[in-house]
Backbone bond lengths (Angstrom), bond angles and torsions (degrees), N, CA, C in turn:
res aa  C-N    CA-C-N  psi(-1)  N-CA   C-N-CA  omega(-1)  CA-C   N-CA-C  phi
1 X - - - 1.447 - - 1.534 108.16 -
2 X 1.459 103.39 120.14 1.678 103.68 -164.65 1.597 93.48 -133.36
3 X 1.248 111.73 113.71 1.924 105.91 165.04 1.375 93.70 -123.43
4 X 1.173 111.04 154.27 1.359 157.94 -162.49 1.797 92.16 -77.75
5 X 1.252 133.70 -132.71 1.525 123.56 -153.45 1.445 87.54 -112.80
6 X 1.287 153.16 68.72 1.405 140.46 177.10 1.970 93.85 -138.10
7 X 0.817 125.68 117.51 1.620 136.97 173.15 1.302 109.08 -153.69
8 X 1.554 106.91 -176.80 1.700 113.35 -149.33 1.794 90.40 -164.09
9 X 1.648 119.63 136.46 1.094 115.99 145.73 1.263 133.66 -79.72
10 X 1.490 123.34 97.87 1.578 103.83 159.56 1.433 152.24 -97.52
11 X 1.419 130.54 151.05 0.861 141.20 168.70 1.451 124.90 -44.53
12 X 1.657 96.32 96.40 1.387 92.26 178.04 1.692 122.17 -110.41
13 X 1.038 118.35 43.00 1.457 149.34 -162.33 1.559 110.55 46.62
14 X 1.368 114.15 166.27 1.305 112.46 165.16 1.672 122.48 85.13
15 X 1.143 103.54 13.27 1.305 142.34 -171.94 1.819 104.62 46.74
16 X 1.217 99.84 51.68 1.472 111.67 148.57 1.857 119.58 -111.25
17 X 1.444 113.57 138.58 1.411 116.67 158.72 1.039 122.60 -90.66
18 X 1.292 145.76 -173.89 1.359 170.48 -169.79 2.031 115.96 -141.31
19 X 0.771 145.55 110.65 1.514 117.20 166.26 1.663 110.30 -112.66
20 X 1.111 84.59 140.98 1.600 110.48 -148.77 1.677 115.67 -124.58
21 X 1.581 96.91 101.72 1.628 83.65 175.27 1.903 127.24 -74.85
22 X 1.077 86.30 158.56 1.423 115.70 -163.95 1.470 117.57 -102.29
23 X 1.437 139.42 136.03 1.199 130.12 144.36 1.740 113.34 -111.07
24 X 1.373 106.50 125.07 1.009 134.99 -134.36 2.344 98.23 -109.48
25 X 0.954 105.83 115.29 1.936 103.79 174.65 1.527 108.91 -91.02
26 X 1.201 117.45 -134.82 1.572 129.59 -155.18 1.727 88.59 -90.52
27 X 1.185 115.41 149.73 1.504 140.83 -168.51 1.125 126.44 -129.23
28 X 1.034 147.05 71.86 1.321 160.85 160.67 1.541 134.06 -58.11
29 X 1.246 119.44 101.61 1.249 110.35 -160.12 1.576 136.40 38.58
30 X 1.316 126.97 -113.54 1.513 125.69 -178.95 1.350 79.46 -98.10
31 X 1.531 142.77 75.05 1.260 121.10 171.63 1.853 110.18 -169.75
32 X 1.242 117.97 120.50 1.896 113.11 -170.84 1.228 108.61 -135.19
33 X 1.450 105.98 141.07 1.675 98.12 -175.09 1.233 95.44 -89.51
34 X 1.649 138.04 152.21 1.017 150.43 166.49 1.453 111.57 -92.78
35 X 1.436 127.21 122.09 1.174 124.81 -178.77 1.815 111.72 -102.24
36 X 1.431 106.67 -33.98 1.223 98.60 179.41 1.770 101.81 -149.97
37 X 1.423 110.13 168.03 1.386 122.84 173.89 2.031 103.56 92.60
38 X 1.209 131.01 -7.27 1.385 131.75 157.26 1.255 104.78 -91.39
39 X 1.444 111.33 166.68 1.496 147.09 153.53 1.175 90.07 -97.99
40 X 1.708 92.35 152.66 1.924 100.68 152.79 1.265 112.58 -85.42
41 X 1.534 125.62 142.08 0.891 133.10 -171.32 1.412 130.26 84.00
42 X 1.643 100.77 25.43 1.677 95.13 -176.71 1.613 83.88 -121.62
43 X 1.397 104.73 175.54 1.664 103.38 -156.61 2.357 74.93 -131.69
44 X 1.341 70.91 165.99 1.524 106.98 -164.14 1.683 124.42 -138.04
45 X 1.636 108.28 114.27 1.209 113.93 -175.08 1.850 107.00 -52.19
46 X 1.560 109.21 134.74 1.575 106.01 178.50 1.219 92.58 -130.06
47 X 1.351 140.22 -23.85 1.598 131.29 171.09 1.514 107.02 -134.93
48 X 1.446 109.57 129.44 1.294 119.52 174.33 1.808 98.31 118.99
49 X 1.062 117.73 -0.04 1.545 102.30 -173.21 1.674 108.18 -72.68
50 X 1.160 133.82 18.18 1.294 127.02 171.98 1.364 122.81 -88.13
51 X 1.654 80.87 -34.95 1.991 108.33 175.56 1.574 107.22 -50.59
52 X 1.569 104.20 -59.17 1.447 119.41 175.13 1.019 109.00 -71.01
53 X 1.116 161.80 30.98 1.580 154.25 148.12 1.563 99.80 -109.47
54 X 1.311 123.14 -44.47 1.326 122.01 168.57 1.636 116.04 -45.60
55 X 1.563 105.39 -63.72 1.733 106.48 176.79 1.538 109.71 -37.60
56 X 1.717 100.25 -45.80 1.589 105.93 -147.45 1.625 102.44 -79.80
57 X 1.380 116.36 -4.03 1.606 113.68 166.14 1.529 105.17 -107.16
58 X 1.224 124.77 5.33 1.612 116.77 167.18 1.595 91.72 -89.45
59 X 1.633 125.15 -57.46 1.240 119.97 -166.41 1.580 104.08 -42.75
60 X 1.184 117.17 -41.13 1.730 119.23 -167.44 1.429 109.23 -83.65
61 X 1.347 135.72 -30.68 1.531 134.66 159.62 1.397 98.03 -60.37
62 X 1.352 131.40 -50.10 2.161 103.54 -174.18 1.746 105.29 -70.76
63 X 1.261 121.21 -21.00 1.653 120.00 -178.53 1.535 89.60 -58.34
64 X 1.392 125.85 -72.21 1.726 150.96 -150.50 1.818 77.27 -49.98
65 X 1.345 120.02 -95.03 1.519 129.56 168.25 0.998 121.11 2.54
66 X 1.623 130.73 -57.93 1.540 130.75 -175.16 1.737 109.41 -95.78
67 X 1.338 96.31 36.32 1.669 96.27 -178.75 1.763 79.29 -102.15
């Protein structure tokens, strides 16, 4: 399962995310149907995902580092 630039943070409790690609349908304003890559019932970062992309390239520069 390969999509192109469409992903999603999720909530994987415990104040960890996941980022998770997505295939993504018709889009409407602040609004996208998700066709594939969710469950129902899993919840999804909608504000703050910059924060988490920031961590998630510091977390991966100290991995790169301790090689």
């Amino acid at each position: 399962m390969r999509y192109d630039s469409d992903w999603v943070y999720v909530n994987m409790g415990n104040h960890h995310y996941q980022k998770r690609p997505v295939k993504v349908g018709p889009r409407l304003k602040d609004r996208a149907v998700i066709h594939e890559g969710l469950n129902p019932g899993e919840h999804v970062v909608i504000e703050g995902a910059l924060l988490l992309r920031a961590e998630q390239g510091s977390a991966l520069q100290k991995r790169q580092d301790q090689r």
